[in-house]
N, C-alpha and C positions, 0 to 999 in steps of 0.2 A: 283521545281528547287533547285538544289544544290550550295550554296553560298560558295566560297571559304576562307577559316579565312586567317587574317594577324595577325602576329605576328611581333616581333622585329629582328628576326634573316631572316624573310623574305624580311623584309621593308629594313633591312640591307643590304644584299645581293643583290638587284636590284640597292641599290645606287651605292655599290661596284662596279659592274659590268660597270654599268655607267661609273662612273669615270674610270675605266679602258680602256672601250672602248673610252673616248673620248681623250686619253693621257693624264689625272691627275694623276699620279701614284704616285706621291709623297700623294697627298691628301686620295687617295685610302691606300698604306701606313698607314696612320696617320688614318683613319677610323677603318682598320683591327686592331690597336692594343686598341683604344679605347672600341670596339668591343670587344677585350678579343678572338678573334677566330679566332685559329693559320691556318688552312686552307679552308675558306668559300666553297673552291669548292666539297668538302665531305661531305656538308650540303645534308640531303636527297634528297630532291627537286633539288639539282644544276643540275643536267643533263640535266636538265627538262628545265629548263629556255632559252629562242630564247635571239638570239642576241639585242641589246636595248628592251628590255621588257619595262623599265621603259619608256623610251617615249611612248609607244604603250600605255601601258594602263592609262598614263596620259590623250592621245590624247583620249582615249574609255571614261574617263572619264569627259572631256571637251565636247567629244559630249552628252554624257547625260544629262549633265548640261544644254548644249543648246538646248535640245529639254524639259526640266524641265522651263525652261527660256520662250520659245518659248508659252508653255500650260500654262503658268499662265498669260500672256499677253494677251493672247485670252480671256481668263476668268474674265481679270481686266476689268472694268468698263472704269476707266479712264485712259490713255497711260502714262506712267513716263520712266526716262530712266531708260537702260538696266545696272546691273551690276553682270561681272563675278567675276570669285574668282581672281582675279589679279584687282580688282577696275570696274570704268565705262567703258562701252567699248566706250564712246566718251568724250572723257579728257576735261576738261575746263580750262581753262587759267588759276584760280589763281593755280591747281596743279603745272602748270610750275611755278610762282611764288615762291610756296612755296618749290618745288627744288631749284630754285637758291639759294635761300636764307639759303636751310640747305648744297649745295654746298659752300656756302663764310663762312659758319660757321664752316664747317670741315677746310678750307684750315687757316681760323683762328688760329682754334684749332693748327694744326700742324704748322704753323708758333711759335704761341707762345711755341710749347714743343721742337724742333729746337735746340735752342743754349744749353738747359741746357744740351746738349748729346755730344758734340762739342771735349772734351778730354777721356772721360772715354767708358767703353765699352758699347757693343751695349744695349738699353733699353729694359726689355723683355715687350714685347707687352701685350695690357691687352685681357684678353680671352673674346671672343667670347658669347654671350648670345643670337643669334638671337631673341633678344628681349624681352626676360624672365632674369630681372636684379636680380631675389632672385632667379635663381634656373628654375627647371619647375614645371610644376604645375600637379598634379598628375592626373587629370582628363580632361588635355589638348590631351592627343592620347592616349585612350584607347582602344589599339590593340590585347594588352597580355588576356585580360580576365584576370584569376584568375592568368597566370602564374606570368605575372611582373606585379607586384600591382603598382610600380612607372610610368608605362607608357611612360617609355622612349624607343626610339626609338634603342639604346645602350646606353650604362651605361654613366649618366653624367660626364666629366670631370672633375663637381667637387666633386663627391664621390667617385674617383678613388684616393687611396692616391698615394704621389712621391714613387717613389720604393728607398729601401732603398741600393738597391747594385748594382753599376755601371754598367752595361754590358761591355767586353770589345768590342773593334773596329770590330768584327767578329762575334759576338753574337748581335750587334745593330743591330737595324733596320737601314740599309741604305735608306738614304731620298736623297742623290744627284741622277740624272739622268743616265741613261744607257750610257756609253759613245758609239759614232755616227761612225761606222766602214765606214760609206759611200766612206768619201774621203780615205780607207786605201784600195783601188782597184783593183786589174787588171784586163784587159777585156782582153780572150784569143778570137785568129780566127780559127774558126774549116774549114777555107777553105782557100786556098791562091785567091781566087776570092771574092771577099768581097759581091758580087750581089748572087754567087750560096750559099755564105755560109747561107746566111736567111732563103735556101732551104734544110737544115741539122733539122734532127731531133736528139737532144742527149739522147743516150738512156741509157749512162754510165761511171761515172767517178770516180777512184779509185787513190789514192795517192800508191807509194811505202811505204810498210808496213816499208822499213831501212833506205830509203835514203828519208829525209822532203822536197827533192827539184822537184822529178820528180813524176810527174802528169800526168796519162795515161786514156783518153777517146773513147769512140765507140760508133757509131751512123749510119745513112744511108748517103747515098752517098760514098761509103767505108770509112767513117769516123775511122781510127783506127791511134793516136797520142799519143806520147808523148812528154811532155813539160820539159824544164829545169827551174827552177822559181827558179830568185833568191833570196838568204834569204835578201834582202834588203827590205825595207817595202817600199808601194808605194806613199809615200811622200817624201823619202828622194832623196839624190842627186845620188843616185846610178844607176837610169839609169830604174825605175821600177816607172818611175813618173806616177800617174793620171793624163793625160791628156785627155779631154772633146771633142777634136778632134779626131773622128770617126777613123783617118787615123795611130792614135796612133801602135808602133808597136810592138807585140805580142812575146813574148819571143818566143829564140830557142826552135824546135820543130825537132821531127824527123816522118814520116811518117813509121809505123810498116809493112800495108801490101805490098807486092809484088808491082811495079807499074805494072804491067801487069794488075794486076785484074779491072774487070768493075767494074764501076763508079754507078753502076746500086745494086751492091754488098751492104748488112746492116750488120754490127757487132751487132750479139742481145747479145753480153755478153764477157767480161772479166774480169779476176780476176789475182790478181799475186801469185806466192809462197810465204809460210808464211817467206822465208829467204829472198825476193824480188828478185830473180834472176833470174827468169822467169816470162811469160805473155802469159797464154792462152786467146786465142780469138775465138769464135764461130761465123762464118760468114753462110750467106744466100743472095741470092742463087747463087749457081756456074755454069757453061753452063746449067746441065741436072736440074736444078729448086731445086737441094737437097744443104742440107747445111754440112760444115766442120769444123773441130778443126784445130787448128795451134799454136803453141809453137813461140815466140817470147825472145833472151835473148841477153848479151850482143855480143855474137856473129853473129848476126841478128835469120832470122827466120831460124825456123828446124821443119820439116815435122814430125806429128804426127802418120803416117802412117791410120788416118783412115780418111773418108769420105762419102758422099749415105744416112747421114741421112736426113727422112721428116723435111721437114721447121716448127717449129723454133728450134732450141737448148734453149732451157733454164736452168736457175742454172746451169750453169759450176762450180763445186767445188774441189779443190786440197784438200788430206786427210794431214792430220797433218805431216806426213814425205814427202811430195813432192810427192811423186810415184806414186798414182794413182788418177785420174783423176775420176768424175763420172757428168754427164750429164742425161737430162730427153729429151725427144724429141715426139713429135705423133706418133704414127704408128697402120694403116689399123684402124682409130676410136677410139684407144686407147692411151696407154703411152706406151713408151719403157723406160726401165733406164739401161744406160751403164756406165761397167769399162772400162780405160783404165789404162794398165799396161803402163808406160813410158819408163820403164828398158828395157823390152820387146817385147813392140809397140804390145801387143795383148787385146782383144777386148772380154770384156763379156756382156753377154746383157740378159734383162730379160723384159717379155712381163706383163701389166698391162692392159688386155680387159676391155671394159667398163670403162674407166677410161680417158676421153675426156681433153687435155690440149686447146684445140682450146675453149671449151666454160666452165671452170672453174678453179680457179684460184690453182697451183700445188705448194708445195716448197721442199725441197730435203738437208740433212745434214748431215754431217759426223758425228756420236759419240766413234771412235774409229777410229785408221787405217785402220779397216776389216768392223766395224761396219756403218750403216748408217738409216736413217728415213724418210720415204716419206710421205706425208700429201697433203691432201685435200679431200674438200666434207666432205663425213663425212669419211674417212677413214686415218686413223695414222697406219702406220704397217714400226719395225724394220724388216732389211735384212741383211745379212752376206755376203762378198764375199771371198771365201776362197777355193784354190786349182781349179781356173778357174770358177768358179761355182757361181750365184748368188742363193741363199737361204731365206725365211720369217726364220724370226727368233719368232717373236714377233707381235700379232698383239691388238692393244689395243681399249677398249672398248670403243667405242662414240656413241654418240648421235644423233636420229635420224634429220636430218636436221642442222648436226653439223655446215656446211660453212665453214670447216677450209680452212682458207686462206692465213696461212705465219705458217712456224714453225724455231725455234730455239734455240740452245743445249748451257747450258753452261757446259762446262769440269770442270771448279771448282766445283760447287757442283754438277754434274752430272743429272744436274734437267735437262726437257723440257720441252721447254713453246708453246703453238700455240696458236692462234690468229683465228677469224672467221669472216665472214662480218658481223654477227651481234653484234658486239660487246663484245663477250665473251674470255675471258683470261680464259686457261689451264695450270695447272703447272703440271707435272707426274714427279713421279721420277722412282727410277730404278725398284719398284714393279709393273709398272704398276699403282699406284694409284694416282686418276686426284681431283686437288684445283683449285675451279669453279668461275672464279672471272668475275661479271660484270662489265664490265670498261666502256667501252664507246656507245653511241648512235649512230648508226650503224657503218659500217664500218672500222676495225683498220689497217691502213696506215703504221705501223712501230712499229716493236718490236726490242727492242736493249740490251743485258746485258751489264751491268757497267766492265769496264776493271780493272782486278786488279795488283796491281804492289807492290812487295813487297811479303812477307809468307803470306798466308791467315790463318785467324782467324776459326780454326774449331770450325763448329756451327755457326758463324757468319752470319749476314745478305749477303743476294745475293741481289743486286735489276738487278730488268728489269725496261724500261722505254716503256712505251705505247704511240702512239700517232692515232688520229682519226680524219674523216671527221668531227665530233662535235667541233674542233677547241681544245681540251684537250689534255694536255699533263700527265703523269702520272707517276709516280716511285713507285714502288710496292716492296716489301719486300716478295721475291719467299718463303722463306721458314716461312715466319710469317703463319698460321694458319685462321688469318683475314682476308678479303674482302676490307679492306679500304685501300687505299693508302698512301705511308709513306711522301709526297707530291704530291701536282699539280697545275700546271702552266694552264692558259687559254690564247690560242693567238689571240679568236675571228673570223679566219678562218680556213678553213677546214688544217688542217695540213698535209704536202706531205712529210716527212721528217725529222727523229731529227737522231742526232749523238755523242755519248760519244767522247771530248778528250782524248789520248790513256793512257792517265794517268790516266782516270776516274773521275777528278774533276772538269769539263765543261759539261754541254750539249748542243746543240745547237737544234733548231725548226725552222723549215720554212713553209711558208705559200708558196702562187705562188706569193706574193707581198712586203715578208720580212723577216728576219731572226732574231728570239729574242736571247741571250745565259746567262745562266744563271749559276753560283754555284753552284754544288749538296748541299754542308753541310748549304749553304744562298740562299732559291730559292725565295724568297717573293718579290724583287726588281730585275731586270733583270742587269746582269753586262756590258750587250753590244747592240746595237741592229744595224742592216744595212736595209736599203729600195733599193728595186727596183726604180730606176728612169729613167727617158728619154733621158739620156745621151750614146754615144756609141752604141746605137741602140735597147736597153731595149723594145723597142716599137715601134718595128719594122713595118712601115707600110704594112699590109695585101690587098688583094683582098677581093673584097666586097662579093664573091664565096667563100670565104674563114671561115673557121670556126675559132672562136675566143678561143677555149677551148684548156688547154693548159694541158696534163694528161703527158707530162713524165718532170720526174724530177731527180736531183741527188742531195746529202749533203753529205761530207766528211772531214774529217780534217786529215791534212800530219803527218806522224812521231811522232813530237813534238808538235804539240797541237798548233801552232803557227799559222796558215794558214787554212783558211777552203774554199774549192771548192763549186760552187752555178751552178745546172745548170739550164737551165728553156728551153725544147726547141732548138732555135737554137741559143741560147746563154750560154755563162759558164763566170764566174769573180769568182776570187780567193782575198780573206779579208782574209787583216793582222790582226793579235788578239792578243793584249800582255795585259799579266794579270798583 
């Protein structure tokens, strides 16, 4: 039987986690830099570790205790009482006595130390010694083996000296709390029937990449909206109050599709031009069961001229100048991927046999005006579209059993990155040649590159951010040469979501239960966080036929970084965020 070692950096890490998961962060905080260890979650073993470990294997070993308990009682001759590692397991009276009585002696104490505090400032507290008044004692947990010969759990307090150079207000560790976005709210209604809208499934929500006020979502029930949101934050008197009554009313909205169209109708995708002046929308299905594009601007809708594709559209993408349009769709078992010219409403299209969208996960992106990248399974291959014609340009080397399951281009440094369900991060660049990075424990939920504003630094760092069902979030430095991460955040749930402010100096992460957001350059204390609650219809009462699993989701933030969209289902609320 293989015994596993403890060490200090492991004993550490299961407290850490603890206190995180149980909301101590500030304590958690105050452990990590005791600890000396700038990011715990790049510890070997971190990936490794289940959510409350530290309770479970308390509980593992409490029961052992008590079956050690149990066999020596059998064995004793004569019956005495039972005592765990926390005392007798049946208390006798003078115990309580002898609480009281170091109760009236603490409140003593603190009575008499009271007045002498009375004008000057606050008194610093005396540290802490859990009971070791010289220190600890070097043969009280010896866990390290030969590594720490002191057997300290992390580095005592008091052989840590004061640091002699101030940090400023940006470079400290923040110890105050995440400030509480809950009451900064609005609840949109994705139905003018308040009964059918719990019946909406949201399958997507996109802010105006110009204008930070108008918010455009799509879902079933022909769900296709946009909202006017006004920049007044939803506490003030402006007309955008949180109100806890259901019947609260929903800012101006416009309905995008046609009213003719049935009700019956699902928007599986929109996206807007990179100038915000248009809104494509990919609807399913129309009388004959197939699906269509449709152009939406400020002139209402305009006929894209095409139609007749197998249900679903997926990844509707506009190329960097507005003009062509490119979409992935099923067809006869396979994929089809389509141009559409907009100039000239004409239509190319290129067949991928053997390449199943209905049972594996596909993604699709532009890397030029002409150029583009299609991924999944195990297949990554560029394509040209040029003179009516779609063309492989490029096909790149993967792995058997690769699972690529999201892929995405940055134009600044010309890298791509994809993603697999099992966990694996790919960086290629223009040679073809691929940086193999394991990131997460199974499935990666979300890959995002950092936006940059301002000249970029040649050579400089690129980061992407990763996030996964393991509840990890991750920022990665694309062109470092390492495997480790340049931070990461843990939210404890499976993660459905994160999204860069358009400035790049916010992230956001969501769970299906809460939203944390944090600093990129200060990630170790969160700057904000919002909860799902039961207010407004968050919890929504279901049919007992009804499945409780809740797999679509959206996270977006407007223009200016000021506002961020949540959707969950068949609800969405927009949090105000000021930095």
């Amino acid at each position: 039987m293989t015994k596993e070692s403890l060490d200090s950096d492991r004993i550490n890490y299961l407290i850490w986690r603890y206190l995180l998961e149980s909301g101590y962060e500030e304590t958690a905080v105050r452990l990590q830099k005791e600890w000396n260890c700038q990011d715990p979650q790049t510890l070997p073993f971190a990936p490794h570790v289940t959510n409350r470990a530290l309770v479970s294997i308390l509980n593992r070993g409490l029961l052992y205790n008590a079956v050690e308990r149990d066999t020596a009682l059998v064995n004793r001759d004569v019956a005495g009482s039972q005592t765990g590692f926390f005392g007798p397991l049946t208390p006798t009276s003078p115990i309580a006595e002898d609480e009281d009585a170091e109760e009236h002696a603490r409140k003593r104490q603190i009575d008499d130390e009271a007045p002498q505090n009375q004008n000057g400032p606050p008194v610093k507290r005396a540290r802490l010694s859990n009971g070791y008044e010289n220190g600890f004692d070097d043969n009280s947990m010896d866990v390290d083996g030969d590594q720490n010969g002191d057997g300290h759990a992390y580095p005592s307090p008091e052989q840590v000296p004061s640091p002699i150079v101030v940090p400023t207000s940006e470079q400290a560790i923040q110890l105050d709390k995440p400030v509480d976005l809950t009451s900064e709210t609005t609840f949109l209604d994705l139905s003018d029937d308040a009964s059918s809208s719990r019946n909406i499934v949201l399958m997507q929500c996109e802010w105006n990449p110009r204008d930070p006020t108008i918010l455009a979502a799509a879902g079933t029930d022909a769900l296709a909206r946009m909202w006017t949101v006004s920049r007044a934050t939803a506490g003030s008197d402006s007309g955008m109050q949180l109100d806890l009554d259901p019947t609260n009313v929903s800012p101006p909205f416009t309905d995008v599709l046609e009213n003719s169209i049935s009700t019956t109708t699902t928007v599986t995708g929109i996206t807007w031009t990179s100038d915000g002046a248009a809104l494509l929308l990919a609807t399913e299905p129309v009388e004959d069961g197939s699906s269509k594009l449709s152009i939406w601007d400020s002139n209402g809708p305009r006929a894209v001229g095409i139609d007749g594709f197998e249900s679903p559209i997926i990844c509707p993408r506009w190329n960097p100048t507005n003009a062509l349009i490119l979409v992935l769709s099923p067809h006869n078992g396979g994929a089809l991927i389509s141009v559409i010219n907009t100039v000239d409403g004409s239509v190319t299209q290129h067949s991928l046999p053997r390449h199943d969208l209905m049972e594996h996960a596909y993604d699709i992106v532009w890397t030029s005006d002409v150029d583009f990248v299609v991924g999944g399974e195990d297949t990554l291959q560029m394509l040209r579209y040029a003179n009516g014609t779609i063309a492989p340009s490029r096909k790149f080397e993967t792995r058997e059993d690769h699972a690529i399951c999201r892929v995405s281009y940055d134009f600044q440094s010309q890298l791509l990155a994809t993603a697999s369900e099992t966990g694996t991060i790919d960086i290629w660049d223009q040679s073809g040649q691929c940086h193999q990075i394991s990131a997460h424990q199974g499935l990666i939920t979300s890959l995002a590159w950092q936006p940059v504003v301002g000249p970029v630094v040649e050579g400089g760092e690129r980061l992407l951010a990763s996030a996964g069902e393991d509840g990890a979030i991750s920022i990665w430095n694309a062109r470092s040469p390492e495997s480790k991460p340049k931070c990461s955040m843990t939210m404890g749930q499976g993660v459905v979501g994160i999204a860069f402010t358009p400035d790049g100096t916010h992230i956001a992460g969501a769970t299906s239960e809460y939203i944390d957001i944090w600093k990129i350059d200060n990630v170790r204390v969160q700057r904000a966080t919002w909860t799902r609650g039961p207010e407004l219809g968050w919890q929504t009462p279901r049919s007992s036929a009804s499945s409780r699993d809740e797999d679509q989701h959206c996270l977006c933030w407007n223009a200016n970084g000021e506002k961020l969209a949540y959707g969950v289902n068949s609800m969405m609320a927009v949090i105000n965020f000021s930095r």
